[in-house]
C-alpha positions in Angstrom: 56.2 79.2 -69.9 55.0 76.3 -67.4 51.3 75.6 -68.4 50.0 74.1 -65.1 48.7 70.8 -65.6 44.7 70.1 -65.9 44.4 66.5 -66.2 46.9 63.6 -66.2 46.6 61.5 -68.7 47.7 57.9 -68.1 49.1 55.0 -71.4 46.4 52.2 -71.2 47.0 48.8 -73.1 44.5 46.6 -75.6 45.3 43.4 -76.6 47.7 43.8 -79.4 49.9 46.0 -78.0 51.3 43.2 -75.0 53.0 39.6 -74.8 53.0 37.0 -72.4 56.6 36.1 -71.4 57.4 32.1 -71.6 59.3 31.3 -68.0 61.9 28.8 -67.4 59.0 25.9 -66.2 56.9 24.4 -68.6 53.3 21.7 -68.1 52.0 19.5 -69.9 49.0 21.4 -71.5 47.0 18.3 -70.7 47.4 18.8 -67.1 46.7 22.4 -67.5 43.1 23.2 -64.9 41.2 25.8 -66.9 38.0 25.8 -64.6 36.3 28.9 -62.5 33.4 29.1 -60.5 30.3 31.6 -60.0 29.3 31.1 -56.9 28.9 27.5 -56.0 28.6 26.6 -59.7 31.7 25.3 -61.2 32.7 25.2 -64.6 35.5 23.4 -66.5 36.2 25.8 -69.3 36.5 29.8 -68.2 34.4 30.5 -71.2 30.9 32.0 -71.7 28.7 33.4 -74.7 27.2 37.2 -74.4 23.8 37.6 -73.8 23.0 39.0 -77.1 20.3 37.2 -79.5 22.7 36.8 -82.3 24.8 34.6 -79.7 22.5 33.1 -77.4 19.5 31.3 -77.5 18.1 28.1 -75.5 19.9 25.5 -77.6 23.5 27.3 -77.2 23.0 28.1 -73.6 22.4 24.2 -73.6 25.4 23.2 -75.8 27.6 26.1 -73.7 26.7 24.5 -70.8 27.4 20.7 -71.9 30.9 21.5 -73.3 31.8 23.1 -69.2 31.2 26.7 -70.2 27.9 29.1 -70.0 25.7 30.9 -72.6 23.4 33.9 -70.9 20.5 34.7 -72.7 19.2 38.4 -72.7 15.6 38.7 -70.8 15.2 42.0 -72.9 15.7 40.6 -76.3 13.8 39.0 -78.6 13.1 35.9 -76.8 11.2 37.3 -74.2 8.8 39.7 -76.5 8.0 36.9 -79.6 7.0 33.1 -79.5 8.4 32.6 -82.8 12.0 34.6 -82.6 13.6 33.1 -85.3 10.9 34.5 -87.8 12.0 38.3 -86.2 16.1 37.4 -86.2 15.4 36.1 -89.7 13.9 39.7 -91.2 16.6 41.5 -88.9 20.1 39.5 -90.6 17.6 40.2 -93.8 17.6 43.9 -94.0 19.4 46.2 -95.8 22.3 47.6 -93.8 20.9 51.6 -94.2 17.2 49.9 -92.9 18.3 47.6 -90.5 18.6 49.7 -87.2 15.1 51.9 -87.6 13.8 48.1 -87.7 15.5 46.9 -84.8 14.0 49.7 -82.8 11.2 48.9 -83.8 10.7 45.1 -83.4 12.4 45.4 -80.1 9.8 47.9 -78.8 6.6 46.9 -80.4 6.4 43.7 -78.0 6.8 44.4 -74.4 9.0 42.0 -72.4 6.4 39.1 -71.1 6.6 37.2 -67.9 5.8 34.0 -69.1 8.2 33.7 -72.0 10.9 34.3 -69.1 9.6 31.3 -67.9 9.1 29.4 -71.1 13.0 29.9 -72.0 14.5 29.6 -68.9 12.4 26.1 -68.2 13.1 24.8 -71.6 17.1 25.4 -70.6 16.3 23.6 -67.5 14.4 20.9 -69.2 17.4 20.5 -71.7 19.7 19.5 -68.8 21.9 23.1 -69.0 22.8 25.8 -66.6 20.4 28.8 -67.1 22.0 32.0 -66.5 20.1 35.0 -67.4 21.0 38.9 -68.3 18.5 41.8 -67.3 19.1 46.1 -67.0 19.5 47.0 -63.6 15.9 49.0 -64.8 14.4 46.0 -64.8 16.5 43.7 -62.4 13.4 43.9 -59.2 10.5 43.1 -61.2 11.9 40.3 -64.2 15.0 38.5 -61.9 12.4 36.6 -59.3 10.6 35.5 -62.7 13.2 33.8 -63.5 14.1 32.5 -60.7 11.1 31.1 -59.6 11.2 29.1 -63.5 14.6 27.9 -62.7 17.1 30.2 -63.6 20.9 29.4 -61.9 22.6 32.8 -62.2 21.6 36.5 -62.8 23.2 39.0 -64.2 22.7 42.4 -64.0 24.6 44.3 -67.2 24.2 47.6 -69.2 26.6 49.8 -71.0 28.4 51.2 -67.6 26.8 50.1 -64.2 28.0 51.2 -60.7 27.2 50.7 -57.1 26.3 54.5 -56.3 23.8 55.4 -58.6 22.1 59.0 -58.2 18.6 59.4 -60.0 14.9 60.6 -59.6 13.9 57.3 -58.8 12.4 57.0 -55.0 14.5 53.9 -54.5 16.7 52.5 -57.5 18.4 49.2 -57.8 20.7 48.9 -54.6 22.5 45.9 -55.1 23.5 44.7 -51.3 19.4 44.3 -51.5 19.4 42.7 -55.0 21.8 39.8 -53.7 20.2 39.2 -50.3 17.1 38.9 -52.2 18.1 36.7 -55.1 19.0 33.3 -53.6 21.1 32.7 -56.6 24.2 34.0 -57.8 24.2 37.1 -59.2 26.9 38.8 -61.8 27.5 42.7 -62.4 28.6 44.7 -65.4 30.0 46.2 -66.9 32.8 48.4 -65.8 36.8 49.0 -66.0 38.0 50.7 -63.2 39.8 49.7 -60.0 37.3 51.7 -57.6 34.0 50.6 -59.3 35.0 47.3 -59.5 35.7 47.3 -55.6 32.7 49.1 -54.6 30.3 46.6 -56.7 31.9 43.4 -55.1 31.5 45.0 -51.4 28.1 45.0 -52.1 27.9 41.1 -51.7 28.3 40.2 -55.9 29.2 37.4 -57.1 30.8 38.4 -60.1 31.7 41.4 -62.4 31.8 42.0 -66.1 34.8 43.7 -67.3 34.4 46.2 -70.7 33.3 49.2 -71.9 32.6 49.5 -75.8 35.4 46.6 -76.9 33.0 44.8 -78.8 32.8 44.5 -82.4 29.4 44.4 -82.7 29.0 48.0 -80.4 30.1 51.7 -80.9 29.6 53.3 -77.3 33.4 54.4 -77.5 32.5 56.5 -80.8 29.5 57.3 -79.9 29.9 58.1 -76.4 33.8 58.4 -75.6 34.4 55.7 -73.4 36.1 53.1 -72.4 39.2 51.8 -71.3 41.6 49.2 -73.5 40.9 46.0 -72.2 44.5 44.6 -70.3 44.7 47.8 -68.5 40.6 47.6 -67.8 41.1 43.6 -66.6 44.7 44.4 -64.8 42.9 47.5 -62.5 39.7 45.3 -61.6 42.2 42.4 -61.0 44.0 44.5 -58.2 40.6 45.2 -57.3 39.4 41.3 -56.6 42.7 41.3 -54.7 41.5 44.0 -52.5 38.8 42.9 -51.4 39.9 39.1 -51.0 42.4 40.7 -48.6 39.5 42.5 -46.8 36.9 39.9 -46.4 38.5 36.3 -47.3 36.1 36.3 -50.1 37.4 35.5 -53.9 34.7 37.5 -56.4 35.6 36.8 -60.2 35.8 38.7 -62.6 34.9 38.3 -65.9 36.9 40.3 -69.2 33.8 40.7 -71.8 34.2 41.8 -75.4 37.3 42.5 -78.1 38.3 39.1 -78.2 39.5 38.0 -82.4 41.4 35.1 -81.6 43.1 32.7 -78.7 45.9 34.6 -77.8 43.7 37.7 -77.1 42.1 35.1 -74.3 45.3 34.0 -73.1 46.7 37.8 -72.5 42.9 38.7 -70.5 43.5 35.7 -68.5 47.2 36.7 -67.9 46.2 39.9 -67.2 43.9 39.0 -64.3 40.8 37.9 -65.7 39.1 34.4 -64.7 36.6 34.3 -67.3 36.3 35.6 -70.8 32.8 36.2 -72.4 32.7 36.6 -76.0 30.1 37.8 -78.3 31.7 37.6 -82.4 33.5 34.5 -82.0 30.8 32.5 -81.1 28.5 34.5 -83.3 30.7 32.7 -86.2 29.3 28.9 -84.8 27.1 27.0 -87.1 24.3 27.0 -84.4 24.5 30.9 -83.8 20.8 32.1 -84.1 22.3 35.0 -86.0 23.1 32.7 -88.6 26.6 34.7 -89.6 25.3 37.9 -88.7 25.8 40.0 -85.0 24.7 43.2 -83.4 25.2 44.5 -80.3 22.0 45.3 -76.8 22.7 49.3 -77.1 22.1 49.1 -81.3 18.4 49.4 -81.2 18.2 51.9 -78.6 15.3 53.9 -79.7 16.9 57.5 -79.2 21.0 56.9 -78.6 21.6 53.4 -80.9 25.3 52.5 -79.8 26.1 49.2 -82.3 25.8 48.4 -85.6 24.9 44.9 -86.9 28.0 42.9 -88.7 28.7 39.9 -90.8 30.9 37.2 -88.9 30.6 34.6 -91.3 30.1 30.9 -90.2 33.8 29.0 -89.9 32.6 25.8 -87.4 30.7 24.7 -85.1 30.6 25.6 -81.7 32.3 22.5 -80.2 35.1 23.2 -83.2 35.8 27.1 -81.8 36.3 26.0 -78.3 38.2 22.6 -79.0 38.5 21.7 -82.5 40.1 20.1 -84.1 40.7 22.8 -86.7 42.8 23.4 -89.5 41.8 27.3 -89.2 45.6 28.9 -88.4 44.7 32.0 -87.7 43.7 31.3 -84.0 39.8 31.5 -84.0 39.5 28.0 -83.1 40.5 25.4 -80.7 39.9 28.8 -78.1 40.6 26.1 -75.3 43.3 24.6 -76.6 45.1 27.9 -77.2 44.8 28.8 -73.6 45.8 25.6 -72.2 49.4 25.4 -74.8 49.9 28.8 -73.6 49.5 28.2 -70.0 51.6 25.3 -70.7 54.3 26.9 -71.7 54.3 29.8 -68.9 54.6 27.2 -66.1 51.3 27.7 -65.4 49.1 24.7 -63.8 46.1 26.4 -63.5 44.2 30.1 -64.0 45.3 31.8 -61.0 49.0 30.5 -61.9 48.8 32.3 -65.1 47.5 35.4 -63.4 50.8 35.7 -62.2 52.9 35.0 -65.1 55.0 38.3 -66.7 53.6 40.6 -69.4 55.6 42.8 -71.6 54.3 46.0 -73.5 55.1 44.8 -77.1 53.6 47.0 -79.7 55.4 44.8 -82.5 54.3 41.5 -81.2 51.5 40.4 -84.1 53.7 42.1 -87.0 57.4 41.7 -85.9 58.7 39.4 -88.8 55.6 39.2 -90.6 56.1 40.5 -93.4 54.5 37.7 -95.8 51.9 37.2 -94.0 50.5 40.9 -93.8 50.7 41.2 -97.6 48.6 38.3 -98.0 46.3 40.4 -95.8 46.4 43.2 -98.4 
């Protein structure tokens, strides 16, 4: 009997389960260009930290931003509701795991978000020399983004669990983002999503930038808590052809940017192979010595006060942050020296710069990290 066919299901790919293939040119790594731009804002490294408080704060958005990458700090966090922030992260990395999250909804809800902390932080990036960028909810995108703005701020970005260009809700008149832009005179970044038609219709609305991932994280469970999500290579591949699309339709070249499920270097060198132009990363620089989380991470969605979707982890501290994105490093298992990872492996593709290496052949490899590794994984065990 012939059961017709409800749904087609399609094979998607994560990180472990591809490889890049070397070609038959190779580049000095040294000559390697690794840079990207938002906007009119360039950057030498294709790098930038999460906006999550365990991540990002005013002194790593500073460092970030002095090393060529970015750091976004979360308007809706903790450094926006409390003058004295540390004293709150310091009783959240404190708690007991089985208290931690009833805390967390409540610290992050007893202060409202206030107007002139936006100021205060984003001015004090300013002041420090760095490049401010800035993460809202597209709930709260109108009223906080001119805030910050008017302090200073040099790119917004508008981010939550899954955000699209049509909306429908009760609202009178939501967040419509061809508005958003024209009314922003800065650049302004959108997330996060993973397919090839939301991805298209959010950079036709005049974006300048879009986050790629839905629940990759290690820090966040809205895959087990929710269902969703796609694996990240298949998520950056379909919003790649997307960017394509709409370069071909308007002459305009919109970035996008592969965020979350990152563990090591070559997990950045397969997003950025895969069509990425950025990566953002949350738990790898949650590891650095100045990390306001101090060893510890948890995801935005975790202290949701009715549908928590993270849970808070211990990353350890293995360097500093100027030793994960350059090193030197005698760390062999690949979380350090992120930048000098890419560039090697870019090096030994052929490829001279970022949009060279989007171009470079990928196999499907679901051997690839234990094929001959036999020694290694029972050291593992």
């Amino acid at each position: 009997m012939t059961v017709p066919e409800f749904k087609t299901l399609r094979r998607t790919y994560g990180f472990d389960e591809v490889a890049i293939v070397p070609g038959g040119l190779t580049v000095n790594p040294e000559q390697v260009e690794v840079d990207f731009k938002i906007g009119d804002i360039n950057f030498s490294i294709p790098f930038i930290a999460s906006a999550m408080d365990a991540v990002t704060n005013v002194d790593t958005a500073v460092a970030m931003s002095k090393m060529g990458g970015l750091s976004v700090l979360h308007l809706e966090g903790i450094y926006t509701r409390y003058e004295n922030p540390q004293e709150i992260l310091d009783q959240i990395i404190s708690k007991p795991i089985d208290e931690v999250t009833s805390f967390m909804q409540k610290v992050y809800t007893a202060e409202p978000i206030k107007e002139h902390l936006i100021s205060k932080r984003v001015s004090e990036i300013k002041a420090k020399g760095g490049i401010c960028a800035v993460s809202l909810m597209p709930a709260n995108a109108k009223k906080l983004a001119p805030v910050a703005v008017e302090a200073g701020a040099d790119i917004i970005s508008v981010a939550s669990t899954v955000t699209s260009a049509r909306h429908v809700s009760k609202s009178s008149h939501g967040l419509v983002f061809e508005e958003f832009v024209k009314m922003i005179k800065v650049p302004v970044l959108v997330g996060n999503c993973v397919s090839y038609q939301a991805c298209l219709e959010l950079m036709r609305t005049g974006v300048h930038g879009v986050i790629i991932g839905v629940g990759p994280g290690a820090a966040c469970t809205s895959r087990e808590v929710l269902g969703i999500g796609v694996p990240q290579i298949t998520a950056s591949m379909d919003c790649a052809a997307a960017r394509e699309t709409y370069y071909k339709e308007t002459g305009r070249y919109v970035p996008i940017i592969t965020d979350g499920g990152f563990k090591k270097g070559g997990d950045v060198c397969k997003a950025i192979c895969a069509g990425a132009d950025a990566v953002m990363l949350g738990s790898p620089f949650a590891k650095a010595t100045e990390a306001p989380g101090r060893g510890y991470h948890w995801g935005m969605s975790h202290p949701h006060p009715s549908l928590p979707r993270g849970t808070r982890i211990k990353v350890g501290t293995t360097g500093s942050l100027e030793q994960i994105l350059f090193g030197p490093t005698s760390v062999t298992d690949g979380t350090q020296n992120l930048v000098g990872a890419l560039k090697t492996s870019m090096g030994v593709c052929g490829a001279s710069n970022i949009r060279e290496m989007q171009q470079v052949e990928m196999v499907i490899a679901p051997a690839i990290t234990t094929e001959g590794k036999s020694y290694q994984l029972s050291k593992c065990q």
